[in-house]
N, CA, C and O atoms as a MOPAC input file, in Angstrom:
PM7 MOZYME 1SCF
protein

 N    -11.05900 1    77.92700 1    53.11000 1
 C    -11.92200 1    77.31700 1    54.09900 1
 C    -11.26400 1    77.44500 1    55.47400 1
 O    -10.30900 1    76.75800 1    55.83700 1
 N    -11.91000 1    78.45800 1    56.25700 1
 C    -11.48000 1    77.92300 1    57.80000 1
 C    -10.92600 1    76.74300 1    58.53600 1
 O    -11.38000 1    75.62100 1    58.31300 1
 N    -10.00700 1    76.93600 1    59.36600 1
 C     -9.92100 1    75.70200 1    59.99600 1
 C    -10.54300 1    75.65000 1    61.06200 1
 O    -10.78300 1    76.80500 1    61.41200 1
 N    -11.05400 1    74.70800 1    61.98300 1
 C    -11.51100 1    74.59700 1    63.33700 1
 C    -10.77000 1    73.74000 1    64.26000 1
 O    -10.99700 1    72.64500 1    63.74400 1
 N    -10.02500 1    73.49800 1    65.29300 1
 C     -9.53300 1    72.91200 1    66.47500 1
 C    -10.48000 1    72.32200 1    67.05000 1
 O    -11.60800 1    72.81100 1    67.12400 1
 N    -10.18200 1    71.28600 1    67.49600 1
 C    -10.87300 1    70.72200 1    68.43700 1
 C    -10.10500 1    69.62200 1    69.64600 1
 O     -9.23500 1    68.77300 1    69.44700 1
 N    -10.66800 1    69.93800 1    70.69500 1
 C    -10.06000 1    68.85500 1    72.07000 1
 C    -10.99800 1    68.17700 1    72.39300 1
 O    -11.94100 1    68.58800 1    73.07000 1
 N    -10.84200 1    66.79900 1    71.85900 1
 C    -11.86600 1    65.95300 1    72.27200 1
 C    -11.62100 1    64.69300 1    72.78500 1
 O    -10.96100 1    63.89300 1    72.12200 1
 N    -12.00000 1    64.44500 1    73.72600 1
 C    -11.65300 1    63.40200 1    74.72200 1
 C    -12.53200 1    61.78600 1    74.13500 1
 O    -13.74200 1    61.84800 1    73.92000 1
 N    -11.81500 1    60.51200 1    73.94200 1
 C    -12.46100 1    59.63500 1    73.97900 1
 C    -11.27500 1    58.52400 1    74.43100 1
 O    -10.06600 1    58.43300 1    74.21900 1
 N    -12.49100 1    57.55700 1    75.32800 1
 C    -11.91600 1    56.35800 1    75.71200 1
 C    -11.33400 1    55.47400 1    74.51000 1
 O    -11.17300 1    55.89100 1    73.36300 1
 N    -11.10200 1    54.43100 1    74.87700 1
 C    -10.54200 1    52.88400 1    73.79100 1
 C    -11.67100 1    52.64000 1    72.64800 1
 O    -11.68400 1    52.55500 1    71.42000 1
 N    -12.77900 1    52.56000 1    73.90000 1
 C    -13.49400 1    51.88100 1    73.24900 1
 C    -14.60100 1    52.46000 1    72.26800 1
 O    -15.27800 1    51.88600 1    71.41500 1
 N    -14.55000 1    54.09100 1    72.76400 1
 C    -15.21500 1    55.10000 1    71.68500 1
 C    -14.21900 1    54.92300 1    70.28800 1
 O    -14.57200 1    54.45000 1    69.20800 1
 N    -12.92700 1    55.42900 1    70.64200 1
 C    -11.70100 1    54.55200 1    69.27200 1
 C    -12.42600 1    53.13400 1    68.40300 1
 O    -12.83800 1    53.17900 1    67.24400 1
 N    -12.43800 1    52.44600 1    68.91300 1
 C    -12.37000 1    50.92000 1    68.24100 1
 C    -13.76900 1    51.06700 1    67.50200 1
 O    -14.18500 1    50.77400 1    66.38100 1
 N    -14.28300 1    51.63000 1    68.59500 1
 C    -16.17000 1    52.28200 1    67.68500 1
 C    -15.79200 1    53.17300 1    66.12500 1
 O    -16.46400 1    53.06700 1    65.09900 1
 N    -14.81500 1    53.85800 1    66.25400 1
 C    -14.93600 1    55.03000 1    65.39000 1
 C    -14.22000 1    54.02100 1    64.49400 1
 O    -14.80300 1    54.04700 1    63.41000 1
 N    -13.05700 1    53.00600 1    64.46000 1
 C    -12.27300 1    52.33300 1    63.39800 1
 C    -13.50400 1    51.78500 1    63.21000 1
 O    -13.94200 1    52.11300 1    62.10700 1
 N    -14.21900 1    51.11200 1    63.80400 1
 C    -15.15000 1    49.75100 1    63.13200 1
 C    -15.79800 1    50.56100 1    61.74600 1
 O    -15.81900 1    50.04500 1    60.62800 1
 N    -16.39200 1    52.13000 1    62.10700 1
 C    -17.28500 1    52.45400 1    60.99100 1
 C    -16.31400 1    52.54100 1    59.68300 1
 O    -16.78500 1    52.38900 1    58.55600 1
 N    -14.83000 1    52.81300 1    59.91700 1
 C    -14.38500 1    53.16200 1    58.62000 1
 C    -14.54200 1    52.10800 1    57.53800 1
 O    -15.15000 1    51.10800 1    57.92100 1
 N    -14.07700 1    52.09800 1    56.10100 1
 C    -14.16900 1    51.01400 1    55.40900 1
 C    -13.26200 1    50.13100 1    55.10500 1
 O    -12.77100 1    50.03700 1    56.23000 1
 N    -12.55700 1    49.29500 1    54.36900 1
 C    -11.55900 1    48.66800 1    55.07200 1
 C    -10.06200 1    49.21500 1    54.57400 1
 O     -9.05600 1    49.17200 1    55.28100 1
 N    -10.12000 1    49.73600 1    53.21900 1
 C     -9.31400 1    50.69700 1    52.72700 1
 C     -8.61300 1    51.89000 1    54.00000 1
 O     -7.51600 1    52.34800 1    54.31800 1
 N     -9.68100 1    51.96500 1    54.30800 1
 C     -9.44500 1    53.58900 1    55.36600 1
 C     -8.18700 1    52.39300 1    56.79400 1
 O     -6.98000 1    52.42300 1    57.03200 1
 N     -9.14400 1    51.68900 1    57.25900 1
 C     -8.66000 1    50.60300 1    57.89900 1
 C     -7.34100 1    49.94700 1    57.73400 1
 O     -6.84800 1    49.33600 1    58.68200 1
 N     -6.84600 1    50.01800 1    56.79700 1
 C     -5.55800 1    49.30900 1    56.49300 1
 C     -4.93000 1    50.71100 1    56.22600 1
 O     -3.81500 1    50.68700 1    56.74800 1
 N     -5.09700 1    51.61600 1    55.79000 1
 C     -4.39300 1    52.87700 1    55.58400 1
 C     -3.85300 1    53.53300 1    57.14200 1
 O     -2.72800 1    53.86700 1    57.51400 1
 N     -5.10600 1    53.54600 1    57.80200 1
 C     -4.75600 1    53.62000 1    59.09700 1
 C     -3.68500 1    52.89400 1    60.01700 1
 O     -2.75400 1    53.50300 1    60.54400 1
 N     -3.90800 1    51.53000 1    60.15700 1
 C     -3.00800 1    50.70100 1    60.06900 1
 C     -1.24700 1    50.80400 1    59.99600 1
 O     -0.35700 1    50.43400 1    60.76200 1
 N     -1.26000 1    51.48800 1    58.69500 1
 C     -0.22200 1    51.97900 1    57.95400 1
 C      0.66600 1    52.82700 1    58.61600 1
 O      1.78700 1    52.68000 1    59.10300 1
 N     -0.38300 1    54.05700 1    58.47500 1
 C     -0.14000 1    55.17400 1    59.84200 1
 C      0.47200 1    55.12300 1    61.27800 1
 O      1.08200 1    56.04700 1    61.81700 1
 N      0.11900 1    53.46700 1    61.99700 1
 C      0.22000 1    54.00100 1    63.03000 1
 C      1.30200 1    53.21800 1    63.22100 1
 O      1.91300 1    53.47300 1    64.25900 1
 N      1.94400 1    51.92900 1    62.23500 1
 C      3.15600 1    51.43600 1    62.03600 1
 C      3.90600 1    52.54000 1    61.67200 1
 O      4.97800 1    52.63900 1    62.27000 1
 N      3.67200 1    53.31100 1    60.94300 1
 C      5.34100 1    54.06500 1    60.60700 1
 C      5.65100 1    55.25500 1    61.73500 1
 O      6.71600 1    55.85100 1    61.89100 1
 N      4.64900 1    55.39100 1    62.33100 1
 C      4.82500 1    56.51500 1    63.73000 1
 C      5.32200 1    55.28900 1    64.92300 1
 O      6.19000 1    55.64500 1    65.72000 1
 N      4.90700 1    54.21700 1    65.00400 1
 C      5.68700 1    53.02900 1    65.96900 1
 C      7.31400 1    52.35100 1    65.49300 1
 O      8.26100 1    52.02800 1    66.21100 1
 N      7.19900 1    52.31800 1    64.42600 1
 C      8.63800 1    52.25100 1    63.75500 1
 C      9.48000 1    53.02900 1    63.89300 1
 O     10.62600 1    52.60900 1    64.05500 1
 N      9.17700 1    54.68700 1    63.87700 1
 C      9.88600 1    55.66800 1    63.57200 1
 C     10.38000 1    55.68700 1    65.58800 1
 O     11.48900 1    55.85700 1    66.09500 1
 N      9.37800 1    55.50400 1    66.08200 1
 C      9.49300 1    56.16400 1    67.66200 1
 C     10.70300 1    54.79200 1    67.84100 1
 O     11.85900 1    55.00800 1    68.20400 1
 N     10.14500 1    53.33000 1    67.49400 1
 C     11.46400 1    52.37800 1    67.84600 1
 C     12.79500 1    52.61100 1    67.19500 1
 O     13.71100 1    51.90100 1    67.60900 1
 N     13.01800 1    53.32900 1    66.41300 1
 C     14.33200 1    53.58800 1    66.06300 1
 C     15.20900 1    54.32700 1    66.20300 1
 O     16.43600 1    54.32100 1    66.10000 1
 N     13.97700 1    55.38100 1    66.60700 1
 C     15.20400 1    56.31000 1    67.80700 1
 C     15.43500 1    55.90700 1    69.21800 1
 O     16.39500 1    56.27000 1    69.89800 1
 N     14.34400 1    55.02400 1    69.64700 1
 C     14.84800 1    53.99200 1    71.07400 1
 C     15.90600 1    53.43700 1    70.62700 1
 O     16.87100 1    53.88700 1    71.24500 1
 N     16.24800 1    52.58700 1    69.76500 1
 C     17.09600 1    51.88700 1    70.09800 1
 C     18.47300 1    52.61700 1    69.46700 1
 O     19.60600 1    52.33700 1    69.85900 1
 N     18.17300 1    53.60400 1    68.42000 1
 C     19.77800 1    54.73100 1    68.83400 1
 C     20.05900 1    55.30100 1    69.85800 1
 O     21.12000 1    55.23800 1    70.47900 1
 N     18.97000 1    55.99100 1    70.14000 1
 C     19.21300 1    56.51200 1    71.89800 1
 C     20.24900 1    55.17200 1    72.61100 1
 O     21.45600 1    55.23400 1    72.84600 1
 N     19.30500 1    53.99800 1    72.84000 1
 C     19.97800 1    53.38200 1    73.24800 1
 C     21.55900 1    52.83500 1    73.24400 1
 O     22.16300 1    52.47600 1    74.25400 1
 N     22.14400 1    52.85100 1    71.76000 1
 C     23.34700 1    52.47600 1    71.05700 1
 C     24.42700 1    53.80100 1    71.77700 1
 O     25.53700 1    53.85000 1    72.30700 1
 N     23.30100 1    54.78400 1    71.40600 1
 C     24.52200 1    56.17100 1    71.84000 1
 C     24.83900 1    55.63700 1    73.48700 1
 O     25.98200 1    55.56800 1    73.93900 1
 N     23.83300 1    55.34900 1    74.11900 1
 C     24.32800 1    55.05300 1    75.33000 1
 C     25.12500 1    54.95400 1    76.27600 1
 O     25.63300 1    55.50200 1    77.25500 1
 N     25.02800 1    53.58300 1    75.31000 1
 C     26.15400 1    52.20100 1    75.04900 1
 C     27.24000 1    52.49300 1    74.89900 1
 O     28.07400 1    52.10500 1    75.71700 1
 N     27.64100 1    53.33900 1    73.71700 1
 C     28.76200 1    53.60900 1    73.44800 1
 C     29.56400 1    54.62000 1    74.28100 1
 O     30.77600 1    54.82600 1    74.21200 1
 N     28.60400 1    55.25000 1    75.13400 1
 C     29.62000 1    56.01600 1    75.79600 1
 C     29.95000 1    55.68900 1    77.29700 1
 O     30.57000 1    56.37200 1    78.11200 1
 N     29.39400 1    54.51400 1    77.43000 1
 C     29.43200 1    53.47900 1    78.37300 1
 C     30.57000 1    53.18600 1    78.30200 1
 O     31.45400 1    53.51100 1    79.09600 1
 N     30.70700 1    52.32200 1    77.01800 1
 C     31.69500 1    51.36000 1    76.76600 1
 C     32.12200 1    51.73700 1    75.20800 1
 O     31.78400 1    51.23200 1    74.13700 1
 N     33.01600 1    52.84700 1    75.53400 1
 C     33.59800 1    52.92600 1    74.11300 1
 C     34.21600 1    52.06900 1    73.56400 1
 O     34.81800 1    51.26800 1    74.27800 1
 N     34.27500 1    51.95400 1    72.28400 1
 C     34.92200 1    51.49400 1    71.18900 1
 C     36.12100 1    51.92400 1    70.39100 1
 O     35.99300 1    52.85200 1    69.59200 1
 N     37.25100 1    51.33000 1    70.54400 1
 C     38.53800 1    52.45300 1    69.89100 1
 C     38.40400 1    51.82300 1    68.66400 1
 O     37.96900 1    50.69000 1    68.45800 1
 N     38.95300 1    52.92600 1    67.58200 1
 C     39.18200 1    52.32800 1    65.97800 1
 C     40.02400 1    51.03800 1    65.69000 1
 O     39.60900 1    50.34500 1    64.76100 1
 N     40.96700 1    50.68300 1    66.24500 1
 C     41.88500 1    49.43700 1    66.12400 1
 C     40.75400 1    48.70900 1    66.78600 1
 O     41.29800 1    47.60700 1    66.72100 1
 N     39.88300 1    48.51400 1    67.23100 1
 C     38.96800 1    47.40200 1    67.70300 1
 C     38.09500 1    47.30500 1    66.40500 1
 O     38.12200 1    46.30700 1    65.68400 1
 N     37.29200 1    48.44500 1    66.14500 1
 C     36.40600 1    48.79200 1    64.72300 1
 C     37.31300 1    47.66600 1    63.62200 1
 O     36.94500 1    46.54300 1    63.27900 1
 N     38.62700 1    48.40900 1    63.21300 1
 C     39.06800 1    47.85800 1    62.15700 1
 C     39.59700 1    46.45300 1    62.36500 1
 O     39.93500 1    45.82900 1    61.35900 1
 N     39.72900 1    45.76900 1    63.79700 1
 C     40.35200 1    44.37500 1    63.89000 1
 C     38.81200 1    43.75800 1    63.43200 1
 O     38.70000 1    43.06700 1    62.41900 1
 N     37.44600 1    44.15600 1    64.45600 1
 C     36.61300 1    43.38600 1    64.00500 1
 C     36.04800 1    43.55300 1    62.55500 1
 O     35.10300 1    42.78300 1    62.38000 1
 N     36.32600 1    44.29600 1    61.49900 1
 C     35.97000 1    44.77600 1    60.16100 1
 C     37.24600 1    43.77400 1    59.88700 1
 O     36.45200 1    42.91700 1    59.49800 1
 N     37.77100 1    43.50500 1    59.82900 1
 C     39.04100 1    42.40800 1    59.03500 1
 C     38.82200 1    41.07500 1    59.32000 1
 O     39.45400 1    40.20100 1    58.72700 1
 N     37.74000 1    40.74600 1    60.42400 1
 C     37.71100 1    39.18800 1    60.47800 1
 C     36.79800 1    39.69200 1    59.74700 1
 O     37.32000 1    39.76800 1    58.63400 1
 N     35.43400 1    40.20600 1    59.66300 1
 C     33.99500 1    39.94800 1    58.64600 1
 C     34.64500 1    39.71700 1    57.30600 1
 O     34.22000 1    38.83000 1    56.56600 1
 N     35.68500 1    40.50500 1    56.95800 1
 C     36.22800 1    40.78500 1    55.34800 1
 C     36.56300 1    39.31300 1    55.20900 1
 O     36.00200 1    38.59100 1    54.38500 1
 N     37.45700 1    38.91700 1    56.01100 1
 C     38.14300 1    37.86500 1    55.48700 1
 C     37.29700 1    36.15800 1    55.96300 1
 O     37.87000 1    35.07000 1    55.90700 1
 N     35.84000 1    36.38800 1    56.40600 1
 C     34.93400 1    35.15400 1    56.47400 1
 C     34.57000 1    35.68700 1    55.08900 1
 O     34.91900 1    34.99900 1    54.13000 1
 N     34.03000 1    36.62100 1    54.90800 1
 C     33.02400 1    37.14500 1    53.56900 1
 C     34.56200 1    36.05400 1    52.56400 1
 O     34.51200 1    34.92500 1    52.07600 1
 N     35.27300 1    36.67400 1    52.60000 1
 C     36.44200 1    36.43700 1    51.90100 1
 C     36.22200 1    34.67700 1    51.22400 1
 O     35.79200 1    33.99800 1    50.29300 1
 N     36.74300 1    34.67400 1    52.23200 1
 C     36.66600 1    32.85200 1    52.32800 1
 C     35.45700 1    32.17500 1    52.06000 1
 O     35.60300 1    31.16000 1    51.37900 1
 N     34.45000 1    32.41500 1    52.35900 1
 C     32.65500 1    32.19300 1    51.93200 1
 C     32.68300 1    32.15800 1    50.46700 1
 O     32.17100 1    31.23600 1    49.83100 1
 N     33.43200 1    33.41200 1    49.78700 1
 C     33.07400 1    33.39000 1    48.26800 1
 C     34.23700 1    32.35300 1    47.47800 1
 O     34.21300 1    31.86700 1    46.34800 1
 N     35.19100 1    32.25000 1    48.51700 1
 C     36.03700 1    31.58100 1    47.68200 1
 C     35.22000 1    30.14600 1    47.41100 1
 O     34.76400 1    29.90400 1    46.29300 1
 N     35.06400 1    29.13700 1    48.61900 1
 C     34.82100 1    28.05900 1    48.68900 1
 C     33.77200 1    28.01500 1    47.83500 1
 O     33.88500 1    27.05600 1    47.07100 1
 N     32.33900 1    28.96500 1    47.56300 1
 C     31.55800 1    28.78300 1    46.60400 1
 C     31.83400 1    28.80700 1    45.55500 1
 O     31.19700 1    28.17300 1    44.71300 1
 N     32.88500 1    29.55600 1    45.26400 1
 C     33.14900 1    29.54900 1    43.51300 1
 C     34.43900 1    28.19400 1    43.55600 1
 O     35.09800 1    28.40600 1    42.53800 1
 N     34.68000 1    27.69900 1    43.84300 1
 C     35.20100 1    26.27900 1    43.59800 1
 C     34.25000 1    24.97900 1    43.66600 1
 O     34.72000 1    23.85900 1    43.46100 1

């Protein structure tokens, strides 16, 4: 079967016209769609952003591993006190 292209221009409110006819299946599928393309676009914002950051304000490994040794040793202490 052929394919055909098309460029077709519509406002908001021709949109909200064209969702209203779908059914509600189609509607929530859609839905679906346009969360994981808004999810996907926020998560490379906010790596973009992190890379930034980091080369802003680097981070040396003795900082990495001082702050990785307090988490260990709250985690640490958290499990102790519960299991007593």
């Amino acid at each position: 079967m052929p394919k055909i292209a098309l460029d077709v221009e519509l406002d908001i409110e021709q949109i909200r016209e064209a969702i209203e006819q779908l059914k509600p299946r189609q509607k929530i599928r859609l839905a679906q769609e346009l969360e994981k393309g808004s999810l996907r676009e926020h998560f490379w914002e906010v790596v973009q952003a992190i890379r930034k950051r980091a080369k802003s304000y680097p981070i040396s490994q003795k900082q990495i591993n001082r702050v990785c040794e307090k988490v260990r040793q709250r985690l640490y202490n958290e499990r102790n006190r519960s299991s007593n």
